[in-house]
C-alpha positions in Angstrom: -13.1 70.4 37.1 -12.5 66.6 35.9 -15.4 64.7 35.3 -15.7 61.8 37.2 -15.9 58.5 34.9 -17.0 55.0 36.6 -14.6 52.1 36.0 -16.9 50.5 34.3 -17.2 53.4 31.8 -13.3 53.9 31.4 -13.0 50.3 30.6 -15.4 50.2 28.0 -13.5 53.9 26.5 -10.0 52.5 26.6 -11.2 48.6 24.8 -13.0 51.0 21.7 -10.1 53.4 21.7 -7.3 50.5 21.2 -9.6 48.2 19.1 -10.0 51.5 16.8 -6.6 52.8 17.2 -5.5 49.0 16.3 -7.6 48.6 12.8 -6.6 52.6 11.9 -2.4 51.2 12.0 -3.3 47.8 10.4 -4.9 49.7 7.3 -2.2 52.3 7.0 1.2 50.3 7.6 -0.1 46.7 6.3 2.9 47.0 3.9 5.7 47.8 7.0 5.5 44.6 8.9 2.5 45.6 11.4 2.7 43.5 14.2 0.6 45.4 17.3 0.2 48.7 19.0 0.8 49.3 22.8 -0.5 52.0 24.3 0.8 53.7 28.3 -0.7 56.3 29.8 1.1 58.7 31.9 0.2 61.9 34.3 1.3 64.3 31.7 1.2 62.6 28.1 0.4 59.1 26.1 2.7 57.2 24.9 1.7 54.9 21.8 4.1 52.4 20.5 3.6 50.8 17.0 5.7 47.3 16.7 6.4 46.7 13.3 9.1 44.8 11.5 10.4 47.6 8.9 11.1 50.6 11.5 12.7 52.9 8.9 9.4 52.6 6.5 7.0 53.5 9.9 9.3 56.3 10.6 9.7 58.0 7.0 11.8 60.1 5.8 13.5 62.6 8.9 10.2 61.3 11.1 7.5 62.4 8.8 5.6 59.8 8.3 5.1 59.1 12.4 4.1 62.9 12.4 1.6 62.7 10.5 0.0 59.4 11.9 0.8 61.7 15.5 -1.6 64.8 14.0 -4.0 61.8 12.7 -4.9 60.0 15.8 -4.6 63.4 17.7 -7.1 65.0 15.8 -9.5 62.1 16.0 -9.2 61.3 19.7 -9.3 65.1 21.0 -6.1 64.8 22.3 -4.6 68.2 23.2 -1.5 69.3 21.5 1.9 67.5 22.2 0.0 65.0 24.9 0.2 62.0 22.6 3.8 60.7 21.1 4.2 57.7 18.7 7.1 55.6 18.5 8.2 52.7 16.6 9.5 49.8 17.8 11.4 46.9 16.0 9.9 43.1 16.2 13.1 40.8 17.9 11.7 37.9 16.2 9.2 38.2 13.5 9.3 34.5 13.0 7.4 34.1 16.6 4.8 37.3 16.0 1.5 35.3 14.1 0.3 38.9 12.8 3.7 39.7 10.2 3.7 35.8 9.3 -0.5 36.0 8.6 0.3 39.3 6.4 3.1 37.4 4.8 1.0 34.4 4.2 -1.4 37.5 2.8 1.1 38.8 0.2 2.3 35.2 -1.2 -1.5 34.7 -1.7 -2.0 37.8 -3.7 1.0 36.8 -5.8 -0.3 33.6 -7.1 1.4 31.1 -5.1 -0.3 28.0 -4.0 -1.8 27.5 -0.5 -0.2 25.0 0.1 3.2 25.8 -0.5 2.5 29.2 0.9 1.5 27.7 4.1 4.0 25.4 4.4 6.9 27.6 3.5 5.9 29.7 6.5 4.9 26.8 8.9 8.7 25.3 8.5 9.9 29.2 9.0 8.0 29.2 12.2 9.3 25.7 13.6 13.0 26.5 12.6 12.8 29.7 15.2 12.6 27.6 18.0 8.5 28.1 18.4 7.0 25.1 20.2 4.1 24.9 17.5 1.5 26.5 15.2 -1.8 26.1 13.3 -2.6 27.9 10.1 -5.9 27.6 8.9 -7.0 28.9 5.4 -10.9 28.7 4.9 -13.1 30.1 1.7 -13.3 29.1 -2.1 -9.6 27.1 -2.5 -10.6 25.1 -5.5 -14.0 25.5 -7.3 -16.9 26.8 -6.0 -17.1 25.0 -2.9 -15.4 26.8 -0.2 -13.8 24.7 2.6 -11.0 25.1 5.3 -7.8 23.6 5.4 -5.7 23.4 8.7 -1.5 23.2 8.7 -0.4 21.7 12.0 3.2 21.1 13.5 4.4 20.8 17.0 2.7 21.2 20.3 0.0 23.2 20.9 -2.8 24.3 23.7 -6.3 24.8 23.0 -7.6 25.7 26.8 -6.6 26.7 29.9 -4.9 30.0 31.0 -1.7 29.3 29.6 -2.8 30.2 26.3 -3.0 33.8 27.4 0.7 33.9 27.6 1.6 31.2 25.3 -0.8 31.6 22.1 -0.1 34.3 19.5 -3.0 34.2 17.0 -3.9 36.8 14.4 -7.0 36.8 11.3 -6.0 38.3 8.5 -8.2 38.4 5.3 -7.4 38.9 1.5 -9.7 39.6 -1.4 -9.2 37.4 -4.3 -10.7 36.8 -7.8 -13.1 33.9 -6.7 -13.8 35.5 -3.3 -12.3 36.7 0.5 -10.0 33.8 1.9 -9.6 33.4 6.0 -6.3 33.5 7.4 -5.7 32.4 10.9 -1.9 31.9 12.3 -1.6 30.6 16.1 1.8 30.2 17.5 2.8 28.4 20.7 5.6 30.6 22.3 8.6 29.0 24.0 9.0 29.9 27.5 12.3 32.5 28.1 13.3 33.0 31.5 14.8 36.6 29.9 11.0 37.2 28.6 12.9 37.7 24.7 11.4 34.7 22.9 8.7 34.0 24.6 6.2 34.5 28.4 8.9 34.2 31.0 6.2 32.1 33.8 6.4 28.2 33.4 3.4 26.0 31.8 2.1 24.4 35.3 1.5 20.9 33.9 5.0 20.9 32.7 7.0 18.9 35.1 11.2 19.7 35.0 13.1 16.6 36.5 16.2 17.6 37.8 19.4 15.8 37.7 20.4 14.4 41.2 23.5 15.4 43.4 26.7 13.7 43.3 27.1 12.0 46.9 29.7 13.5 49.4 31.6 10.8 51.8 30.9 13.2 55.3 33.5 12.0 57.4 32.1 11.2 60.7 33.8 11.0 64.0 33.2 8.4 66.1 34.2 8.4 70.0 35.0 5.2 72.1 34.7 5.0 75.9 36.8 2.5 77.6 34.1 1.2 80.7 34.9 -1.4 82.9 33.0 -4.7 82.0 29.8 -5.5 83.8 28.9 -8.6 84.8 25.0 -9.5 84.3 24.2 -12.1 86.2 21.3 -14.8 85.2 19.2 -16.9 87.2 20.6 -20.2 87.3 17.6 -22.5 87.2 19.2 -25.4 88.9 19.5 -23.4 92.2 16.7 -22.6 94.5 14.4 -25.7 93.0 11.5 -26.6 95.7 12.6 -30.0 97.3 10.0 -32.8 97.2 9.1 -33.9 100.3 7.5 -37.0 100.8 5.1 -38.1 104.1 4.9 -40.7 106.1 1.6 -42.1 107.0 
């Protein structure tokens, strides 16, 4: 007998379930281009699909490596056996997905490049694949002891509104460095792609598209005359009919 679960209840189950599925695949394939986890439920099974940017690396060798991550989150959710199936899916463009570029951002600090050159290197990346703008914001201990924040801007980009659930990308990422943990935070503004490829395919709705006018056509029209006899109007013709004077004899 199924136990009866208010929607209230199922909600709250499914957010903890992806929010924990999502931080388990972060930690394990940080180093294979991680980009986000999407999870469909069907009658008979679940699907889970991991987008990453190096498919090969998620898959393994002959599949073993998505095996094991398989007998990993079936073990720890209760799934029963073969009702859960992970798949891998490649990013189309990495340039417009804010979680590989804040984990690239990550690595180039852990090498010892500079964060400004780090940042900029991957804001001009962004820009140059036809994204309508980003932020990157690096907070923590920069220079010195005194931590700070310091914001890379270029292009357009929405702060409120609905629009920036479809059009804003953003992803945190942090990083552990010899003078303390640094703050990542990448937004990207996605275009908008009537295929859906590149970016949300609805229209921003304060964006106003003016459209190029028509080209006049010359409609011939077709005019008919009628040949009526002429009519004569006649006018009052004020010197006729006057009143006479008549004068009186007394």
């Amino acid at each position: 007998m199924a136990v009866q679960v208010s929607k209230k209840k199922k909600f709250i189950n499914d957010g903890v379930f992806y929010a924990e599925l999502n931080e388990f695949l972060t930690r394990e394939l940080y180093e294979d281009g991680y980009s986000g986890v999407e999870v469909r439920v069907t009658p008979t099974r679940t699907e889970i699909i991991i987008k990453a940017t190096r498919t090969k690396n998620v898959l393994g060798e002959k599949g073993r490596r998505i095996r094991e991550l398989g007998a990993v989150v079936q073990k720890r959710f209760g799934f029963q056996d073969g009702s859960v199936e992970l798949y891998a899916e490649k990013v189309a463009n990495r340039a417009l997905c804010a979680t590989t570029q804040a984990e690239s951002i990550r690595y180039k600090l852990l090498g010892g490049l500079a964060v400004r050159r780090a940042c900029y290197g991957v804001l001009r990346f962004i820009m140059e694949s036809s994204a309508k703008g980003v932020e990157i914001v690096i907070s923590g201990k920069l220079r010195g002891q005194r931590a700070k924040a310091m914001k890379f801007r270029d292009g357009y980009m929405i702060k409120s509104g609905n629009p920036t659930r479809h059009f804003i990308d953003t992803s945190v990422r942090h990083v552990l460095l010899r003078q303390g943990v640094l703050g990542i935070r990448v937004s990207i503004m996605l275009p908008q792609d009537p295929e859906g490829k590149l970016g949300p395919k609805i229209a921003q709705p304060d964006v106003i598209r003016i459209h190029e006018p028509k080209e006049e056509e010359n409609i011939p029209v077709s005019v008919q005359v009628f040949d009526y006899p002429p009519t004569k109007i006649e006018t009052p013709d004020q010197s006729q009919e006057q009143p006479s004077e008549q004068t009186a004899e007394i």
